[in-house]
C-alpha positions in Angstrom: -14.9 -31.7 -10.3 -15.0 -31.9 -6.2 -17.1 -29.9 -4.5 -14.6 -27.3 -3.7 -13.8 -26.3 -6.8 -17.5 -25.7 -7.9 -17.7 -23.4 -4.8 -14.9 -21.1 -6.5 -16.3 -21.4 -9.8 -19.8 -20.1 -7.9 -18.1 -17.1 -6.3 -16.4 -16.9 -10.4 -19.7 -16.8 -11.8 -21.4 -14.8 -9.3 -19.0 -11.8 -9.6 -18.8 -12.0 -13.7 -22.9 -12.0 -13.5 -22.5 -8.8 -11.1 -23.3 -5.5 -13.5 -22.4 -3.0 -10.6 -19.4 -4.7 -10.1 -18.4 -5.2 -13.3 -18.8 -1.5 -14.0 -16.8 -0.4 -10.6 -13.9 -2.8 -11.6 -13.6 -0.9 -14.6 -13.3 1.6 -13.6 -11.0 1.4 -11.0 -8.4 -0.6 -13.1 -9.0 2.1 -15.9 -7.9 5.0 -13.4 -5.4 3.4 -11.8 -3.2 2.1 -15.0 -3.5 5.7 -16.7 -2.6 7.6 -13.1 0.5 4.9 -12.1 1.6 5.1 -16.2 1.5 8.9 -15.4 3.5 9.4 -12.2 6.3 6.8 -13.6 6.5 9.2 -16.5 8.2 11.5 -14.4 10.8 9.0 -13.3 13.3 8.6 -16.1 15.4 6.1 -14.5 12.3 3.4 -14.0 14.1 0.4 -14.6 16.9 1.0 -12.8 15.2 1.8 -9.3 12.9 -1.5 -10.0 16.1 -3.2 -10.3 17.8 -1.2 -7.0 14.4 -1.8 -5.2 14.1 -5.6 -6.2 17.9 -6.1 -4.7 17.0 -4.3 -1.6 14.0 -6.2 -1.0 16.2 -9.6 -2.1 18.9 -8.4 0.7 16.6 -8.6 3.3 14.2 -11.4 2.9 17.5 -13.4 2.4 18.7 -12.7 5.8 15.5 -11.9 7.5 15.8 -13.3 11.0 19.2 -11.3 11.1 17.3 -8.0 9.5 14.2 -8.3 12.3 16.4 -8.6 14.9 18.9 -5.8 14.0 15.6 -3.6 13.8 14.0 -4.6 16.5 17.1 -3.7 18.6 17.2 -0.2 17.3 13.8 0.2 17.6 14.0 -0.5 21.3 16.6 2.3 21.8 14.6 4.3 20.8 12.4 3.8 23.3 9.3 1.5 21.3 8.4 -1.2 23.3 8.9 -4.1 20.7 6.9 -7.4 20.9 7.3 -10.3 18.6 4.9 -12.4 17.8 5.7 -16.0 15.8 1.7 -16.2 15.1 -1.0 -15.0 14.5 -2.6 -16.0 17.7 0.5 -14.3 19.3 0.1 -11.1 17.6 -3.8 -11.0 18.8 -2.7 -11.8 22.3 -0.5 -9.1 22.5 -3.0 -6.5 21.2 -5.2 -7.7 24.0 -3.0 -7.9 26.5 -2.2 -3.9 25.9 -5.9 -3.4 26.0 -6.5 -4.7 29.0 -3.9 -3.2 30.8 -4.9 0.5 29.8 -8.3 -0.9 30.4 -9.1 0.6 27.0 -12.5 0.6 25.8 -12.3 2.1 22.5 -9.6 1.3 19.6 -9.2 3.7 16.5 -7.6 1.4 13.8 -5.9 3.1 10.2 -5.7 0.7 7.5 -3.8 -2.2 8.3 -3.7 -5.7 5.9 -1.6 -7.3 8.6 -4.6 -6.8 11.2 -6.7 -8.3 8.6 -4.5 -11.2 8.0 -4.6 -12.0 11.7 -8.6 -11.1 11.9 -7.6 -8.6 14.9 -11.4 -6.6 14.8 -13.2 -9.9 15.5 -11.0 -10.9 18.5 -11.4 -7.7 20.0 -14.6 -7.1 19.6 -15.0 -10.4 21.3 -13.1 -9.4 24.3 -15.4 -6.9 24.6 -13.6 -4.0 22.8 -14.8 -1.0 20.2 -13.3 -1.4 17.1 -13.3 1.8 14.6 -11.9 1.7 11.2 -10.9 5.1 10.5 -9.6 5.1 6.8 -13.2 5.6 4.8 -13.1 2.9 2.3 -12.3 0.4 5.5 -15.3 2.6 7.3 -17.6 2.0 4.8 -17.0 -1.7 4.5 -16.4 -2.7 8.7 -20.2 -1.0 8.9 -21.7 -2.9 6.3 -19.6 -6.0 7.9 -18.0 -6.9 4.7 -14.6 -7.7 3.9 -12.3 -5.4 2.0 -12.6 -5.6 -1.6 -8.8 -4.8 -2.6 -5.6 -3.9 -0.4 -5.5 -0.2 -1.9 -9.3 0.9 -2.4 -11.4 -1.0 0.0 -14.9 -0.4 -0.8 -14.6 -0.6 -5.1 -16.8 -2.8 -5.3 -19.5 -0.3 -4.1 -20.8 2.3 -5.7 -21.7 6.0 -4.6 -25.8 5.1 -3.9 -24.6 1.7 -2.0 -22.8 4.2 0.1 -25.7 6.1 0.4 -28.1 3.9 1.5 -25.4 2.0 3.7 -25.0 5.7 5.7 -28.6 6.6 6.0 -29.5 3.1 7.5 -25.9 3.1 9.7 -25.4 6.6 10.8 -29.2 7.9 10.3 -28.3 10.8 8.2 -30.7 11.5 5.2 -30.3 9.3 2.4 -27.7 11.3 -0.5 -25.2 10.2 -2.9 -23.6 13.3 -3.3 -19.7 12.1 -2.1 -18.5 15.4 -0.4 -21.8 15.1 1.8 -21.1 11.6 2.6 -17.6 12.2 2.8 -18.0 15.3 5.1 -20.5 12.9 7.5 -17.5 10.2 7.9 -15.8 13.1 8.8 -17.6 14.1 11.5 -18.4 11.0 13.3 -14.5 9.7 13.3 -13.3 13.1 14.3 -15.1 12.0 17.7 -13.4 8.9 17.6 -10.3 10.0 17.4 -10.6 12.6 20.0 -12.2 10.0 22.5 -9.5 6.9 21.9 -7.9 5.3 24.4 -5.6 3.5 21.8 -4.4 3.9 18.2 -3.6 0.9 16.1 -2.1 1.3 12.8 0.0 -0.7 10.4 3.1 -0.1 9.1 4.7 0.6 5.4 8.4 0.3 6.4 10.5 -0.3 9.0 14.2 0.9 8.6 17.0 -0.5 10.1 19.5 2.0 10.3 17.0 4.0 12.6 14.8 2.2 14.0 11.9 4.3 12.2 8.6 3.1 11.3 7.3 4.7 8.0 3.4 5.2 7.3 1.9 6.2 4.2 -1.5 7.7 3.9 -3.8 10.5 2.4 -7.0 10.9 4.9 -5.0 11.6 7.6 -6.1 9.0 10.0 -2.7 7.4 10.0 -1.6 10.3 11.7 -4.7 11.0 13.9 -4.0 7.3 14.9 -0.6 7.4 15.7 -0.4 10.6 17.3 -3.4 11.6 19.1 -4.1 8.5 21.2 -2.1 8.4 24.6 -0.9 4.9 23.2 0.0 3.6 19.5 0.3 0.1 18.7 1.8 -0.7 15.2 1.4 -3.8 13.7 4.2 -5.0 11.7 5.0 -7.8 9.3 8.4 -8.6 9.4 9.6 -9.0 5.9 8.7 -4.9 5.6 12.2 -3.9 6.5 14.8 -1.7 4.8 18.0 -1.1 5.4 18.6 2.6 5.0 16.5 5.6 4.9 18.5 5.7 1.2 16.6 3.2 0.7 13.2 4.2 2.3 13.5 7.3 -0.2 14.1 5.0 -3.0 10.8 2.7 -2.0 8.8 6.1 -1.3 9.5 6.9 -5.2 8.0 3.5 -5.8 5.2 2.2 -3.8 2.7 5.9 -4.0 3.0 6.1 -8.2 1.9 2.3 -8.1 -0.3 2.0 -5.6 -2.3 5.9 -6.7 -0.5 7.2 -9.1 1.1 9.7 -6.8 4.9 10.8 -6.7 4.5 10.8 -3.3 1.3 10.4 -0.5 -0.4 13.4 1.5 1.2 12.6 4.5 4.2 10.1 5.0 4.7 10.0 9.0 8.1 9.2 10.5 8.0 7.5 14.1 11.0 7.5 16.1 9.9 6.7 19.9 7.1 8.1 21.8 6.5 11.3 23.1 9.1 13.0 24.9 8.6 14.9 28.4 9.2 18.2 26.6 7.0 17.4 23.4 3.4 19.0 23.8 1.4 15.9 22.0 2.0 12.6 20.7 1.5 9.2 22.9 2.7 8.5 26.2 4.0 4.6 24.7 4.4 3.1 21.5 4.4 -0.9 21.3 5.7 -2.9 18.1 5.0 -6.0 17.5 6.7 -8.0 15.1 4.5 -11.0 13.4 6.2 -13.3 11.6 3.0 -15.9 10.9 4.9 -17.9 8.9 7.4 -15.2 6.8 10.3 -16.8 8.0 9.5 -20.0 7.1 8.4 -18.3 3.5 11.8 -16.5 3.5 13.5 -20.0 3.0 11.1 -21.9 0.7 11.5 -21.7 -3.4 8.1 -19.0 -3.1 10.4 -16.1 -1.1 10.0 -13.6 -4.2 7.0 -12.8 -2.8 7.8 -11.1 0.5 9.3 -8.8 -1.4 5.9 -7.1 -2.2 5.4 -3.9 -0.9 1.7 -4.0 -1.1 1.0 -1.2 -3.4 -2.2 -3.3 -5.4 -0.4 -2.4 -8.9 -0.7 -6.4 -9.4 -4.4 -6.7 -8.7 -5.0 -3.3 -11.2 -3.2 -4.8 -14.0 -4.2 -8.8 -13.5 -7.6 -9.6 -16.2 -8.7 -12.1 -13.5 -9.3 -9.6 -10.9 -10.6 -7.1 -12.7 -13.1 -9.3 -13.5 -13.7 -10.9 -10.5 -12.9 -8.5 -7.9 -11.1 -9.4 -4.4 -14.2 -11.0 -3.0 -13.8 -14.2 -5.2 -11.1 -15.0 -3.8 -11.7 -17.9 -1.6 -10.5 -20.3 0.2 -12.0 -24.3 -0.1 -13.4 -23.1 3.3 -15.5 -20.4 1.4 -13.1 -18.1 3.6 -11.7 -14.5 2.3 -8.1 -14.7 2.2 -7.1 -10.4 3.1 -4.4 -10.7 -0.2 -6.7 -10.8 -3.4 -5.5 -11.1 -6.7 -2.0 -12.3 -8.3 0.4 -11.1 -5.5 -2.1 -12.8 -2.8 -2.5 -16.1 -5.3 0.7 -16.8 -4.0 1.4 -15.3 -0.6 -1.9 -17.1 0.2 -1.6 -20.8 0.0 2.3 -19.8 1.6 1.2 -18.0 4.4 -2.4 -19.6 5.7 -1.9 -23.0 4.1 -1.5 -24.7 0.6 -4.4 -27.0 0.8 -7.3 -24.6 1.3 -5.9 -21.6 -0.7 -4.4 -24.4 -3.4 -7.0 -23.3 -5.6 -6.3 -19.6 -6.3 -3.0 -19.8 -8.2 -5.3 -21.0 -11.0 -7.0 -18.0 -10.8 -4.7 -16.5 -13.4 -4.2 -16.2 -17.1 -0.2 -15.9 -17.0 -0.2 -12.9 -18.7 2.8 -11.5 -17.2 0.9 -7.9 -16.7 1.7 -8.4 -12.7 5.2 -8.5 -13.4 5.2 -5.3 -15.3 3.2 -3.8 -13.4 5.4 -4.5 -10.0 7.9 -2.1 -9.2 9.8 -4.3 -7.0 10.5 -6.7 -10.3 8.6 -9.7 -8.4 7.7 -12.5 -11.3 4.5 -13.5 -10.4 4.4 -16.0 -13.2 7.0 -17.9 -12.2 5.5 -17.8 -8.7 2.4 -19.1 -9.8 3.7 -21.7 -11.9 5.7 -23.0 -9.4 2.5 -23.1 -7.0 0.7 -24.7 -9.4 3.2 -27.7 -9.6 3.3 -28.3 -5.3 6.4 -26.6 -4.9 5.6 -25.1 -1.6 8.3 -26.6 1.0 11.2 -27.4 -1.9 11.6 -27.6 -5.0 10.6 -30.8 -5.7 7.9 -31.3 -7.8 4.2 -32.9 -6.2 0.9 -32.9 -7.5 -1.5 -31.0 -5.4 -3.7 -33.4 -3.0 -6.6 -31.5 -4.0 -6.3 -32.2 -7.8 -9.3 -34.9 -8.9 -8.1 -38.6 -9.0 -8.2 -38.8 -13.3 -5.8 -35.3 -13.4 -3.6 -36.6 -11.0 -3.3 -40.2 -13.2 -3.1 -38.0 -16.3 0.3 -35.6 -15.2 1.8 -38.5 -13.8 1.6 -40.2 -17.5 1.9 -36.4 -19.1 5.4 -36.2 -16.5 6.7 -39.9 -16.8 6.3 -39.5 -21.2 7.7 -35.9 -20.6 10.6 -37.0 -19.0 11.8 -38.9 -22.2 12.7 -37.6 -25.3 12.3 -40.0 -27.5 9.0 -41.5 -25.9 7.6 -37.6 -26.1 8.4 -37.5 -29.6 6.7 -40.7 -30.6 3.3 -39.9 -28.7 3.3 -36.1 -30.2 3.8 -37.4 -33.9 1.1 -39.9 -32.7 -1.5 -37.4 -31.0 -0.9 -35.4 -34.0 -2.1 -37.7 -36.3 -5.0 -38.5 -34.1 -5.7 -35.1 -33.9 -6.3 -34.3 -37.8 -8.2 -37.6 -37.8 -10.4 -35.4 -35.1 -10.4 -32.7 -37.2 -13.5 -34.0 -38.3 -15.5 -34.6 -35.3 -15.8 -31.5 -32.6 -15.2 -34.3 -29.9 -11.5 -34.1 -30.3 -11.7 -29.9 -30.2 -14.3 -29.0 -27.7 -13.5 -31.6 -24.2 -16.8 -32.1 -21.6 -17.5 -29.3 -19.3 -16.8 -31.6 -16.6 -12.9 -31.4 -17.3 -13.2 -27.8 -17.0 -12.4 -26.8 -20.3 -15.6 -27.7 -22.0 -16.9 -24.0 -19.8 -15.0 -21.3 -22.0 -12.3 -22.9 -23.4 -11.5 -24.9 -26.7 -8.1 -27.3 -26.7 -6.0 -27.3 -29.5 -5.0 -29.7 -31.9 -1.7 -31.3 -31.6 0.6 -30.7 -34.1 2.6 -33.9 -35.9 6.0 -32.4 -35.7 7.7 -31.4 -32.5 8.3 -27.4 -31.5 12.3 -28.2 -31.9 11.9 -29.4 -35.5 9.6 -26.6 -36.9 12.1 -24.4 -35.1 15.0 -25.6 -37.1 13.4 -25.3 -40.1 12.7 -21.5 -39.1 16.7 -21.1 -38.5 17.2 -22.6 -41.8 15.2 -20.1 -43.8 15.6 -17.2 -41.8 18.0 -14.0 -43.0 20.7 -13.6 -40.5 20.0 -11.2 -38.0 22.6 -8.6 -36.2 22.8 -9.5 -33.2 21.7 -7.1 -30.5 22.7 -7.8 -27.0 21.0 -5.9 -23.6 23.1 -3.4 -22.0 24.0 -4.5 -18.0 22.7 -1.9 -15.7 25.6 -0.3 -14.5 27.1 -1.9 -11.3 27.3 1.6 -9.8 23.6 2.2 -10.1 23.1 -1.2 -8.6 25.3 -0.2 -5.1 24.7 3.5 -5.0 22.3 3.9 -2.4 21.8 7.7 -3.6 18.7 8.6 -5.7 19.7 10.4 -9.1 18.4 13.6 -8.9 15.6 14.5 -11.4 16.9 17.1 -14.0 15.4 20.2 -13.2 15.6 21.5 -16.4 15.3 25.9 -15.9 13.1 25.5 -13.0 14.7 26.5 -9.9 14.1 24.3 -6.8 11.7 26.5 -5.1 9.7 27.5 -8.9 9.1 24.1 -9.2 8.3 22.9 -5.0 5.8 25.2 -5.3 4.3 23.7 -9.0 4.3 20.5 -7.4 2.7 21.9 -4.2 -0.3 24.0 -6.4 -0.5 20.6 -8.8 -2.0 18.9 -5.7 -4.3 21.6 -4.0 -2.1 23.3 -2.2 -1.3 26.8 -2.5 2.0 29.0 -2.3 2.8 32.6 -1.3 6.5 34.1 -1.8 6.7 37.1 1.2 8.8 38.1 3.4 9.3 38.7 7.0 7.9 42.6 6.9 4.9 41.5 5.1 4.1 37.8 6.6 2.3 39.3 9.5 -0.2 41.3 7.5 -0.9 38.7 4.7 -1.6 35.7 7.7 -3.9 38.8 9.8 -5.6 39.1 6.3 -5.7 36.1 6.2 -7.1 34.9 9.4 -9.6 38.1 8.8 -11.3 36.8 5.7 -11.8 33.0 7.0 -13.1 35.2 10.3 -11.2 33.7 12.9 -9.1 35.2 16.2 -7.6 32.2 17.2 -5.0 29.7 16.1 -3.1 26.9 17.5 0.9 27.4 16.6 4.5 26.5 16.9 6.4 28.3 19.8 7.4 31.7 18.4 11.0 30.6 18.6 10.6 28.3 15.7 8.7 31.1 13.6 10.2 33.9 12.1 11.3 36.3 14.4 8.2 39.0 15.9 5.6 36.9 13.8 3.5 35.7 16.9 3.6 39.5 18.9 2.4 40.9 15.6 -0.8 38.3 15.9 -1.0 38.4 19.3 -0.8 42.6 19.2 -3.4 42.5 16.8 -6.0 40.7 18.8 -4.9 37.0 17.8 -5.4 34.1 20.3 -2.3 32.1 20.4 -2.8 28.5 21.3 0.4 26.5 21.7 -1.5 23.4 23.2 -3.9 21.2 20.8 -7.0 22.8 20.4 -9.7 20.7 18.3 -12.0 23.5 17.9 -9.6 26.1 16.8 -9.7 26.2 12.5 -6.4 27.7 12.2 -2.9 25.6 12.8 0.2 27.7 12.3 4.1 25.9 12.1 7.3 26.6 10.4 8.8 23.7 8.0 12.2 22.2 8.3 12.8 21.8 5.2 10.7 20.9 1.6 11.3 18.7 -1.2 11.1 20.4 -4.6 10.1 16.4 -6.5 7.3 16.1 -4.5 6.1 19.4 -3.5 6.9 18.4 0.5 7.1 20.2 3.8 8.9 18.1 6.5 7.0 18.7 10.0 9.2 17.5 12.6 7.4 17.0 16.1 9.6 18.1 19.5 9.2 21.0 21.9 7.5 24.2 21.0 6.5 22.3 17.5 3.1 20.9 17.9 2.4 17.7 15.3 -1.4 18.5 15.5 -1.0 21.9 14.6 -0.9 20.8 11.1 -3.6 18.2 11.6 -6.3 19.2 13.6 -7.3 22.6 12.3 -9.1 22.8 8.9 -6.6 25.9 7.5 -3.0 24.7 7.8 -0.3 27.8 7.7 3.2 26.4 7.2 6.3 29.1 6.8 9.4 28.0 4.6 12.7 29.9 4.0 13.6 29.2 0.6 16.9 27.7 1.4 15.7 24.8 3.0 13.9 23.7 -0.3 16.0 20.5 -1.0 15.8 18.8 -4.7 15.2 15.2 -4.1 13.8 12.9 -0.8 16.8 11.3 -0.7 18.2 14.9 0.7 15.3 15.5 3.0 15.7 12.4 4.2 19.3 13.5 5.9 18.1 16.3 7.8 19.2 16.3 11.4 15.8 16.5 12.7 15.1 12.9 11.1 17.5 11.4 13.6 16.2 13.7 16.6 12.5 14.0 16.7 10.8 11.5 18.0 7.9 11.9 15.3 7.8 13.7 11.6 5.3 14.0 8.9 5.9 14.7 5.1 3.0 16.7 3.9 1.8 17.4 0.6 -1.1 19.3 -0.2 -4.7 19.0 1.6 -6.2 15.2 2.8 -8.3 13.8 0.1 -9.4 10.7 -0.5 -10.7 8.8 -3.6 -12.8 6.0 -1.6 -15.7 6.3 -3.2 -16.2 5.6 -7.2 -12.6 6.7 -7.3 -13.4 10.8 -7.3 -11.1 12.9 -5.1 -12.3 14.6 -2.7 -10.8 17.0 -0.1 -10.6 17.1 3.6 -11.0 14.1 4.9 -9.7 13.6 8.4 -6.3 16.3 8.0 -6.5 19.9 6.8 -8.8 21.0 3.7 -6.4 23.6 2.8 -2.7 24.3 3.3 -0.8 27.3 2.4 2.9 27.7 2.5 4.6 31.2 3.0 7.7 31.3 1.6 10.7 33.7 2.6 14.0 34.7 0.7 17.5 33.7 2.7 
């Protein structure tokens, strides 16, 4: 075989030789198959929102220029300054450009596989620029100046001592492994980071059309430190991640956290509209979005388009044998470069978006299972994908050999295609290679090939059989008892169009019994009171943590008296952000019963830090505005008026380390919800 090909059998055998690794992959996959086949028990109606979500995603990749620019226009209104950016070179410059004209000095980045695709760190580092990944797992890896291991759970490969060791000789803190103590040291040096910024960069989950909305997903809470802190955000956006409605944003919300974690929904989903408003007391001064196509639109019209319709969740990689064997470091280009999308989903989107003849290679890196297709829940078949890859079909359908196969393959499909082509001639040459084949039953020549073909490393061929596939078939009909025949049941062409989400039966649990079950389920903690007794349990409160100050919402969007009652009892109210206060106190538009939700929306008097900064969060709900489903959340009036929102559930965690959970990250380390009756 060429040379390149021995260099990805290297990385192949290097990772498969690698205990440590071997042991984190493991473990990893095992985790996140039993948590994703756990949160899609809840969903009763599975198939049918793969099949809604796969249509949506189909919609828009098939009119994708018209979809970008429809966004992009609302997106302006709303007062983002929009770039677009046919490259990656464009994208880059843009970055830069904003840089240099805050004269910015420091950049706080959340996770982003976009900036990774474009290799936006390296360009402004070399322009001169500080460059801090804030999610941990990216942390851990951008200071050990490694690539990310996987899309979802950058640092897997690593385990808690590597961690260890990589902090102690980084950050010069004594050497641990305990992962709260290293967690807790991330902690504290990106707190400073984000307090010192000059810009934010983050990526971005979904855009949605119908608003103009940016949607970001995440559990540290850096997305939100990122994107609201900072006097400027830049999001970075591919532009295939569109969706139409926020219908539909609900419907990919109850899809992408449950693969990607095993979550019904993530800590903190954030809700951009615009940029702060001259009345709102935080949030930045200007948001840019740039667009980057780098090559989508050009994908959007070739026979590989399935594959923009991947939301990125990772299921693929968790479920594919190959990468959990290899890990996303294998996968390399013939330049020996990482390509930023690992495993089956980036086998294809790969060679399609960074070019067929250096990432040519990793479409083989696949058994053909079909476990990525199950596993997505956008309905993409991988296979399929893969196959087609595999063939040349890059540009159109027409089938090429790959200029990279070695000269002897390609002479051998083009015989294999030309006797393929013709019946007859196929037949005559199986009945013959069958023959030849019991001949070779004798000798292991025929069975076992040289290693040099490939096959002769792990892999035995098998012996032709004399008679063709269609006539033992026949002769399977013949003898066969007759069979009723079953046929598949159409999903109804209502559930197809309906843009609602069915409403999970709530079986004899009220909406607010059961908010506050899914609240408790992930760390967070609910008290029913009422407005006589709210003051004294939040001063009781506030006296046991031993604290006198808190940072809050206006009083007018608190029950009525609550803020005298603190203030009258010797409590410092803070309506400006306040790092160094432990305490943030809001209200709650509404909640979401599913998911165990409180929507935060930003605007005057109601603070978005307040519920980030401190490390108690107080949040105050009247039971009525407990809704059932997102899909209803979704249509509150404050998601079309605030320039910012945030869906929160429960404390920040993250599980960035070995996969165990650990709380407080860069958001709150508790949150308590007060709820009142009316």
């Amino acid at each position: 075989m060429p040379s390149t090909t021995d260099s990805f059998r290297k990385h192949i055998r290097k990772s498969l030789n690698d205990q440590a690794l071997q042991v984190a992959l493991d473990a990893n996959a095992e985790r996140r198959i039993k948590v994703r086949q756990e949160a899609f028990a809840s969903l009763p109606d599975t198939k049918e929102r793969r099949l809604r979500a796969h249509n949506v995603r189909a919609q828009v990749i098939y009119n994708l220029a018209e979809a970008a620019d429809r966004f992009a226009v609302k997106a302006s209104q709303n007062g983002m300054i929009v770039h677009r950016a046919a490259s990656a070179n464009e994208a880059v410059s843009i970055v830069l450009e904003i840089a240099h004209s805050h004269n910015a000095s420091l950049i706080s980045k959340s996770k982003t596989m976009l900036g990774e695709e474009i290799a936006l760190n390296s360009a402004l580092e070399e322009a001169g620029l500080k460059v801090v990944e804030t999610d941990l797992g990216e942390y851990i890896v951008q200071i050990r100046g490694e690539p990310p291991a996987h899309i979802i759970t950058p640092a897997v490969h690593l385990s808690r001592q590597e961690v260890g060791q990589t902090f102690h000789e980084k950050l010069g803190i004594p050497y641990t492994d305990d992962i709260p103590t290293l967690t807790a040291a991330a902690r504290s040096v990106l707190r400073d980071t984000f307090l010192r910024t000059d810009i934010g960069i983050s990526g971005v989950n979904f855009g949605v059309a119908e608003t103009g909305s940016l949607c970001i997903l995440t559990n540290e809470g850096n997305g939100r430190m990122v994107t609201t802190v900072p006097p400027v955000h830049i999001a970075l956006m591919g532009i295939e991640r569109i969706v139409p409605s926020l219908d539909d944003l609900a419907l990919m919300i109850s899809l992408l956290p449950r693969s990607a974690t095993g979550q019904k929904i993530t800590v903190y989903t954030s809700l951009i509209n615009g940029p702060r408003r001259p009345d709102d007391p935080d949030g930045p001064e200007e948001r840019h979005l740039v667009l980057v196509d780098n090559g989508r639109i050009a994908a959007s019209k070739s026979p590989l388009s399935e594959i923009l319709y991947c939301i990125r969740c990772g299921a693929c990689l968790n479920a594919c044998p190959v990468f959990r064997e290899l890990g996303g470091h294998a996968y390399k280009g013939v330049n020996g470069h990482h390509t930023p999308y690992p495993g089956p989903m980036g086998s294809v989107i790969s060679p399609l978006l960074f070019g067929f003849e250096n990432y040519g290679n990793l479409p083989r890196a696949s058994t053909l299972c079909g476990a990525c297709k199950d596993a997505c829940p956008v309905d993409i078949d991988i296979p399929r994908l893969l196959l087609r890859l595999r063939a040349g079909e890059i540009e159109s359908p027409k089938r090429k050999i790959p200029a990279h196969v070695p000269w002897y393959l390609r002479w051998g499909i083009s015989v294999f295609t030309f006797i393929a082509a013709r019946p007859r001639l196929f037949s005559l040459s199986q009945k013959a290679a069958g023959v030849g084949g019991w001949i070779g039953a004798f000798s292991s020549k025929w069975i076992h090939l040289p290693a040099f073909t490939g096959w002769g490393y792990s892999k035995d061929f098998p012996r032709p059989d004399s008679r063709p596939f269609s006539a033992r078939w026949k002769d399977l009909e013949a003898s066969a008892e007759p069979e009723e025949i079953v046929t598949h049941k159409s999903v109804p062409t209502q559930i197809l169009d309906k843009n609602e989400e069915t409403p999970p039966a709530l079986g004899d649990e009220d909406s607010t019994s059961r908010f506050i079950k899914e609240l408790e389920a992930l760390g967070g903690k609910a008290v029913r009171s009422s407005e006589t007794d709210l003051p004294d349990q939040i001063l009781s409160l506030l006296k046991n943590r031993e604290s006198n100050s808190i940072v809050a919402w206006d009083e007018k969007h608190l029950p009525e008296g609550l803020i005298q009652s603190l203030k009258s009892s010797s409590i410092t109210v803070n309506s400006s952000p306040n790092p160094a206060i432990k305490v943030g106190l809001t209200g709650a538009a509404s909640a979401t019963a599913e998911t165990g939700s409180i929507l935060l929306p930003g605007g005057p008097g109601r603070s978005l830090t307040a519920s980030l900064l401190p490390e108690l969060h107080i949040a105050v709900l009247k039971e009525k505005d407990i809704k059932n489903t997102l899909t209803e959340t979704l249509h509150a009036q404050d998601i079309y008026e605030a320039s910012a929102l945030a869906l929160v559930t429960g404390p920040s965690r993250t599980a960035d380390i070995e996969m165990a959970l650990t709380i407080g990250v860069h958001g709150p380390k508790e949150i308590i919800v007060f709820i009142l009756p009316g």
